[in-house]
N, CA, C and O atoms as a Tinker XYZ file with bonds, in Angstrom:
    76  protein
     1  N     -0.916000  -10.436000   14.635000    73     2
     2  CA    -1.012000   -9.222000   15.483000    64     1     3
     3  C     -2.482000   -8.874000   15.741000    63     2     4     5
     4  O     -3.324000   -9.071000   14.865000    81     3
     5  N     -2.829000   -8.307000   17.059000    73     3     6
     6  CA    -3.825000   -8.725000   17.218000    64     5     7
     7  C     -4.641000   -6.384000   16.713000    63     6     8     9
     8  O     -3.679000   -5.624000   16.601000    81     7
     9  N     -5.764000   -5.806000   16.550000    73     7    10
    10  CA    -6.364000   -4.960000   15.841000    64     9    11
    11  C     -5.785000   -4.084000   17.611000    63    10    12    13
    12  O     -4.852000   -3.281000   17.613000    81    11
    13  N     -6.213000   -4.296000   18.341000    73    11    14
    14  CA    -6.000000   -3.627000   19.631000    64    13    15
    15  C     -4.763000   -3.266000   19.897000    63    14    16    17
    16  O     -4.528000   -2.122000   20.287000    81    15
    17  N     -3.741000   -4.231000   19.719000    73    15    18
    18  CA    -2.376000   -3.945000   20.062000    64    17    19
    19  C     -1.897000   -3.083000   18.758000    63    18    20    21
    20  O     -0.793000   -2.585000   18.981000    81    19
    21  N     -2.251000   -2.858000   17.853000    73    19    22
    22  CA    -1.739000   -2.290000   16.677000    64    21    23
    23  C     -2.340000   -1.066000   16.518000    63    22    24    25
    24  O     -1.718000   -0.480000   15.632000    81    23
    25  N     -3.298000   -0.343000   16.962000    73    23    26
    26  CA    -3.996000    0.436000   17.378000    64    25    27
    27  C     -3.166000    1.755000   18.733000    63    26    28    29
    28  O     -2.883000    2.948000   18.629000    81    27
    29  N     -3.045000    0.853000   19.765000    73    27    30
    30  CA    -2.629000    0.875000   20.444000    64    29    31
    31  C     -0.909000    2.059000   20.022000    63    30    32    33
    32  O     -0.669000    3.253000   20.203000    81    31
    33  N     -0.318000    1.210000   19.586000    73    31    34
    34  CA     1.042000    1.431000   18.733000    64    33    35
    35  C      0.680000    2.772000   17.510000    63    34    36    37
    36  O      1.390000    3.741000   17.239000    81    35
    37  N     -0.458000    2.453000   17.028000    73    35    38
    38  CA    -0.232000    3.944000   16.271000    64    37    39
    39  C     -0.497000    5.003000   16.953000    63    38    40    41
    40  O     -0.055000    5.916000   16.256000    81    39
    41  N     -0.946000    5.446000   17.886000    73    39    42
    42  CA    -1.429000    6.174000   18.417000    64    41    43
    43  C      0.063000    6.608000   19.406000    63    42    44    45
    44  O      0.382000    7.797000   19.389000    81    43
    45  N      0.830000    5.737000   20.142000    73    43    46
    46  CA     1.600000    5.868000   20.063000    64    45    47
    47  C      3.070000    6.011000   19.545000    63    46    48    49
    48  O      3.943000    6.541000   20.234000    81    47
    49  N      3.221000    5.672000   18.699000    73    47    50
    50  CA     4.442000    5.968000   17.130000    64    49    51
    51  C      4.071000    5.539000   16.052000    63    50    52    53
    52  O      4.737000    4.645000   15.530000    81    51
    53  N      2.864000    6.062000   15.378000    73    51    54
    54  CA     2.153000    6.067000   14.278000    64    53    55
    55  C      3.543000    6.316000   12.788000    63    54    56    57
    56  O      3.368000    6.202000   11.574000    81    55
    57  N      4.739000    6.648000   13.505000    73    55    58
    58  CA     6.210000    6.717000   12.750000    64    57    59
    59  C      6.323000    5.038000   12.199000    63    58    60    61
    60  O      6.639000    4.579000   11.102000    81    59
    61  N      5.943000    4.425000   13.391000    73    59    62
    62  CA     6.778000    2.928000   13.641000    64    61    63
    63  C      6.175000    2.093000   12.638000    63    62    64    65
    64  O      6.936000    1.466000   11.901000    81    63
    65  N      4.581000    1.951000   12.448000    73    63    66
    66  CA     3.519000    1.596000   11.826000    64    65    67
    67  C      3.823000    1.815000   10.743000    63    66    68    69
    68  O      4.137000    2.977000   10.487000    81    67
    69  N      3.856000    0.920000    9.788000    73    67    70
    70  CA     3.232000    1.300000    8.105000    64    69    71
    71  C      2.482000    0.108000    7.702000    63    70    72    73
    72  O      2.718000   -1.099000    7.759000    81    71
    73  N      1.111000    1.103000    7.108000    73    71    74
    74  CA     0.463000    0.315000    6.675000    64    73    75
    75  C      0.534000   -0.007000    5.595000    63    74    76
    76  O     -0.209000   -0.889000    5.163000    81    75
């Protein structure tokens, strides 16, 4: 996964994300 696209995604459903 690339730092941009995952970024990207938290910002938009920072829910979806776990780090």
């Amino acid at each position: 996964m690339t730092e941009g696209r995952v970024n990207q995604n938290r910002i938009l459903r920072p829910m979806r994300i776990s780090p």
